[in-house]
C-alpha positions in Angstrom: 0.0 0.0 0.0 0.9 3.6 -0.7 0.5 7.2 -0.1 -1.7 8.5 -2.9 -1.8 12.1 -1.2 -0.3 14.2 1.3 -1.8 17.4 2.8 -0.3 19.7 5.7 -1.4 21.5 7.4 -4.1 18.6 7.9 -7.5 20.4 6.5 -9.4 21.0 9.6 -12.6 19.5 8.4 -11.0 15.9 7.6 -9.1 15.9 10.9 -12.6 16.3 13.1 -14.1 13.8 11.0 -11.2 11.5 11.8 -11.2 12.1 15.5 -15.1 11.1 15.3 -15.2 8.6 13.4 -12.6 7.0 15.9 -13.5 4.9 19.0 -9.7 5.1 20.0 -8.6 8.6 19.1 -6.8 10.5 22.3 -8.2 13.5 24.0 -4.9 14.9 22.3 -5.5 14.2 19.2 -8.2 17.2 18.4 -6.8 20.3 16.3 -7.9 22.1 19.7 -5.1 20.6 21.0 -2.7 21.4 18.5 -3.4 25.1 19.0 -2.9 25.4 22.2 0.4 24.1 22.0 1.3 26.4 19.1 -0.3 29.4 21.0 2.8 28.9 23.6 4.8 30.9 20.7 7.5 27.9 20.5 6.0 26.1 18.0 4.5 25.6 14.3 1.6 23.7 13.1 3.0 21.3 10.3 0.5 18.4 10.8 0.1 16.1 8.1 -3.6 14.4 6.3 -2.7 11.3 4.6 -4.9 9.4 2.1 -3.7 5.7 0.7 -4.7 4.0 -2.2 -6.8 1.4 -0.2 -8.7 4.2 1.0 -7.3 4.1 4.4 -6.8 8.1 5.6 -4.9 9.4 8.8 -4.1 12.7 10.5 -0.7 12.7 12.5 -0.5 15.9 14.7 2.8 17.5 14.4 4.7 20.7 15.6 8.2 21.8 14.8 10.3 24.4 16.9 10.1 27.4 15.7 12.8 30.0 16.5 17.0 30.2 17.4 16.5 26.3 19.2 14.4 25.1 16.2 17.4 26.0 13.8 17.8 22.3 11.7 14.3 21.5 12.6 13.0 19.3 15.3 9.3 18.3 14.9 7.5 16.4 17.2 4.1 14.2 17.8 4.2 15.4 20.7 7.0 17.7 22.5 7.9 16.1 25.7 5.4 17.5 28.7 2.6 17.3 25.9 0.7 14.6 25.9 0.5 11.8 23.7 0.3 12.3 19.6 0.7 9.4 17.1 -1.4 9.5 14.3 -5.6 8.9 14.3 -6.5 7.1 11.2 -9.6 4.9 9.8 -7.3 1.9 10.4 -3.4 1.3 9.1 -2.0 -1.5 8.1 2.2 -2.4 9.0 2.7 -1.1 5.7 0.8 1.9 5.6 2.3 2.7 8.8 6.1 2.1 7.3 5.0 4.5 5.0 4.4 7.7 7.4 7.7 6.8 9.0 9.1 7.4 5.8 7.4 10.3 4.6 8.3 11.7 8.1 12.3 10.8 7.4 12.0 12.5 4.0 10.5 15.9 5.4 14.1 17.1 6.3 13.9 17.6 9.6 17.0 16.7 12.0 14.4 15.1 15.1 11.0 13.7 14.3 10.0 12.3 17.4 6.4 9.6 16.8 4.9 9.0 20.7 1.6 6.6 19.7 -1.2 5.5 21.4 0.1 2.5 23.6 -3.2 0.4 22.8 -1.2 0.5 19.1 2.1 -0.5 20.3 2.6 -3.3 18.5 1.7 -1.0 15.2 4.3 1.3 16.1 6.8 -1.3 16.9 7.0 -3.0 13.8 6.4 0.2 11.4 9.8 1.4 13.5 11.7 -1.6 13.0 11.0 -2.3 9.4 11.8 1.6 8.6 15.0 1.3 10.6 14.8 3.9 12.8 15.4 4.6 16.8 13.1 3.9 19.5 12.1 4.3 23.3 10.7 1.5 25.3 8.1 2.9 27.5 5.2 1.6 29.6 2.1 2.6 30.0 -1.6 1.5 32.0 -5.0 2.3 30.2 -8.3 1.5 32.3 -11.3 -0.4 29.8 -14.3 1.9 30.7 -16.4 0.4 27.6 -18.7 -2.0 30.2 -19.4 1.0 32.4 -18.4 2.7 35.6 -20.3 -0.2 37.6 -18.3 -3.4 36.3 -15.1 -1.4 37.0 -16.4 -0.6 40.5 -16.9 -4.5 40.7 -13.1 -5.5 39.2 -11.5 -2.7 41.0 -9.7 -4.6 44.7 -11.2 -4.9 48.0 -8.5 -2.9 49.7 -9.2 0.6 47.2 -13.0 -0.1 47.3 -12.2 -0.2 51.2 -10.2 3.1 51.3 -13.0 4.8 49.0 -15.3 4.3 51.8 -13.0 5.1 54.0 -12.5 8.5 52.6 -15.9 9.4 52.2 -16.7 8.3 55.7 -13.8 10.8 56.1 -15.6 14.0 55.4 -12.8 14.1 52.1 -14.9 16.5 49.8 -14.3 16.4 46.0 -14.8 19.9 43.7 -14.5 19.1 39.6 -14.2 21.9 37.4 -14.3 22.5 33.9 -11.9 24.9 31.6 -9.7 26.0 33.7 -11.5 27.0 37.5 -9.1 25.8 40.4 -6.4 25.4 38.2 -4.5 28.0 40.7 -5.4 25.5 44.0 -4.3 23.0 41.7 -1.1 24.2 40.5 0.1 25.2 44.1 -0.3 20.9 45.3 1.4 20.1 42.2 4.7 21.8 43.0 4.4 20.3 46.4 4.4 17.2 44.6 7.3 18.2 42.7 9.0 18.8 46.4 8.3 15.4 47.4 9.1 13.7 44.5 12.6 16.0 44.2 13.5 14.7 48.0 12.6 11.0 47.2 15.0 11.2 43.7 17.5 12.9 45.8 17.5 15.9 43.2 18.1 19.3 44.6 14.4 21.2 45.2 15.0 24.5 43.2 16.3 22.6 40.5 12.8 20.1 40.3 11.0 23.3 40.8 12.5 25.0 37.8 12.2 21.8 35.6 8.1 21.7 36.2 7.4 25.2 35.9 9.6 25.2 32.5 7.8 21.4 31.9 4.4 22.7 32.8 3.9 26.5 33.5 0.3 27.3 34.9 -0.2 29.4 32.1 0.4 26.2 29.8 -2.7 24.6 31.3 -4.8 27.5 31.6 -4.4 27.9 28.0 -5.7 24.2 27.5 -8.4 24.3 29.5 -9.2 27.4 27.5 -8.7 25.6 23.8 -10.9 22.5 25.4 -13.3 24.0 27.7 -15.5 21.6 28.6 -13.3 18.3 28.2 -10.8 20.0 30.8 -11.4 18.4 34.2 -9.4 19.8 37.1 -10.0 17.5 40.4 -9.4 18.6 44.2 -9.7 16.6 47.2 -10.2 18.4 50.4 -9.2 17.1 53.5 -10.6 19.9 56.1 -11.3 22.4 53.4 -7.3 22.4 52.2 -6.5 20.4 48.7 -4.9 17.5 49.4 -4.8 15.7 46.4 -6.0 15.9 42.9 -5.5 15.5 39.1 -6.4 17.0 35.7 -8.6 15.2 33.8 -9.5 15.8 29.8 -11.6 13.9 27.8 -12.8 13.2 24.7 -13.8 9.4 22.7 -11.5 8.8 24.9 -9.5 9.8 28.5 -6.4 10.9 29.7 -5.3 11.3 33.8 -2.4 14.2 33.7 -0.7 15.5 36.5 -1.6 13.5 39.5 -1.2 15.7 42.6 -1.1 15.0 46.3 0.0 16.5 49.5 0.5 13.8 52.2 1.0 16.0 55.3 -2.6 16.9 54.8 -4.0 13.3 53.4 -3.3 11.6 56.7 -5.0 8.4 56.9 -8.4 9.9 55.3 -7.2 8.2 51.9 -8.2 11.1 49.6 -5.8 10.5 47.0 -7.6 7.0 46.7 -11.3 9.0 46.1 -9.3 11.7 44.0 -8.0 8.3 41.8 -11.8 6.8 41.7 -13.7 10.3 40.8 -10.7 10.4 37.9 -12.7 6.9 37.0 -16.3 8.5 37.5 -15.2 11.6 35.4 -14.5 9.5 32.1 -16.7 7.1 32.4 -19.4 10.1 32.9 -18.3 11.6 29.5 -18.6 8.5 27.6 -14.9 7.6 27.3 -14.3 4.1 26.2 -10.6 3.9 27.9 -8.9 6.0 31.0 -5.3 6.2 29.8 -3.5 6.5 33.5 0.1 8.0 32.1 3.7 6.6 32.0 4.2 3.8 34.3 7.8 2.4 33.2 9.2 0.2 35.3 7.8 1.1 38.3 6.3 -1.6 41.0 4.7 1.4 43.1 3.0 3.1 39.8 2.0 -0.2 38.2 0.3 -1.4 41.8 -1.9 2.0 42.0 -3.1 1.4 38.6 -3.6 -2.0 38.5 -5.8 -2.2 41.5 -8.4 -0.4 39.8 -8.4 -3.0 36.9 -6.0 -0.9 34.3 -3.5 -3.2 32.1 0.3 -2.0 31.1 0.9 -1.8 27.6 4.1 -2.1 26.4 5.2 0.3 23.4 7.6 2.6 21.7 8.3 6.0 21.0 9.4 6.6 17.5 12.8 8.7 16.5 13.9 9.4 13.2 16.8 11.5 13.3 20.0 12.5 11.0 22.2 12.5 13.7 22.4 10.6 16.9 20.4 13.0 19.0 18.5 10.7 21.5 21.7 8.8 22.4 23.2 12.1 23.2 20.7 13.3 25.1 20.4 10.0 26.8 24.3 9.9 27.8 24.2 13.6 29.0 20.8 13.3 31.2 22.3 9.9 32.5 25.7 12.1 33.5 24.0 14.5 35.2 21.7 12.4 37.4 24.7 10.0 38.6 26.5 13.2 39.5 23.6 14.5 41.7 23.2 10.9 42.9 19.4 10.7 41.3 17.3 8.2 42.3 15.1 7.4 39.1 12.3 5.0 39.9 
């Protein structure tokens, strides 16, 4: 199979009818999305329609730098700290797939980097090793919503249906708001969490601090629950009127859990980030989402056992790099210099 046409930037109107004709595509994948990463000023629409000869079509979302640091050209699907891109398509074959790998090496970029939709891992995998081009193992959990809030309740284990109870016998009250409200409240128990997890990785706290707010600046998310408005959950769990733990929460066919929050000096033993975890469920299954994708898991025992006690399955897939020059395994050898030098604990 081949490419019998090429379009980019992706026509608007074929894109939305891609994303609903799609029982799988990602709260990231809508043009919405797109914008509100190129609104940041860093970064150029260059997404791409494709149409094949078997009739098969497919959108892939794509950015490239613009600027000094985009001199050579880096594009990605998506930049790091956004989400996750990969194309949304009526259905690809391996050799469909091979081809957008290699109409994505011939663009002349010097970094394309392809992060998929872990439920088409295996896709990905093979379209990467039949193009010949670098990859990232990563893991991932996704949560099957399609029989209903009810049969997940009934697969989720004893022990978190116990601490649920627990926490609302706990006076723990939960506020959800859409586009954008308490993203302050929010903000604030997420660079406690970035404290915490800087002490437990041994990394110095101002520099964890600068990393998030460069990673994920509060004006970042206000301007995405601004492009998605409705589909932009933020999640607070109070323990005596204080946020203790939350999450952000967008959806679309599908779900996606970003940004999990807690502060554990005010949790205690009421178990709100457990209720915060289960309202993430009640939210997406509430807005018709087939799947909750939980978020990056790798190799951890302690992220894994969270997830998987509400009935979510790891998925084992790749991130796709197709570069002109070793780039990743620089990047990979520096950032692995660095953390040995701070003694970083990376879990």
């Amino acid at each position: 199979m081949s490419i019998l046409e090429v379009s980019s930037p992706a026509p608007r109107d074929r894109w939305n009818e891609l994303v609903a004709r799609s029982d799988r595509a990602l709260p990231e994948h809508v043009p919405e999305w797109t914008d509100a990463i190129c609104a940041s000023g860093r970064f150029g629409d260059v997404s791409r329609h494709y149409r094949f000869d078997s009739g098969a079509e497919a959108v892939l979302p794509l950015v490239a730098r613009r600027g000094l640091t985009g001199i050579g050209g880096w594009a990605n699907s998506y930049p790091p700290a956004w989400g996750i891109g990969g194309p949304v398509h009526t259905g690809l074959t391996t050799d469909e797939a091979v081809a957008v790998v290699q109409d994505l090496g011939g663009l002349g970029f010097q970094r394309v980097g392809l992060r998929p939709d872990p439920l088409e891992g295996p896709l990905w995998a093979a379209a990467a090793h039949r193009a010949g081009v670098d990859t990232i193992a990563r893991r991932a959990h996704v949560l099957d919503l399609s029989e209903g809030v009810d049969a997940v309740w009934a697969a989720t284990s004893k022990s978190a249906r116990r601490n649920v109870r627990q926490a609302r016998k706990a006076g723990v009250r939960i506020e959800v708001a859409r586009g954008g409200r308490l993203l302050e409240e929010y903000y604030e128990l997420y660079l406690t969490s970035v404290d915490r997890w800087a002490e437990f990785q041994r990394e110095p706290r101002a520099l964890a601090r600068a990393r998030a707010q460069a990673r994920d600046p509060l004006g970042k998310l206000r301007t995405l629950g601004q492009a998605l408005g409705q589909r932009f959950h933020v999640l607070l769990a109070y323990v005596d009127d204080q946020p203790a733990a939350g999450a952000i929460v967008v959806t679309g066919r599908t779900a996606h859990s970003i940004r999990a929050a807690m502060d554990k000096s005010r949790i205690g033993d009421t178990q709100a980030a457990v209720l915060a975890n289960w309202t993430e469920i009640e939210v997406a299954a509430g807005a018709g989402c087939r799947t909750l994708h939980l978020g990056e898991s790798g190799r951890s025992r302690q992220l894994a056992f969270a997830k998987e006690k509400w009935g979510a399955r790891p998925y084992d897939y790749v991130e796709l790099r197709i570069e002109r020059l070793p780039w990743t395994r620089v990047d990979s050898a520096l950032r692995t210099g660095v953390k040995r030098a701070i003694g970083f604990r990376d879990d």
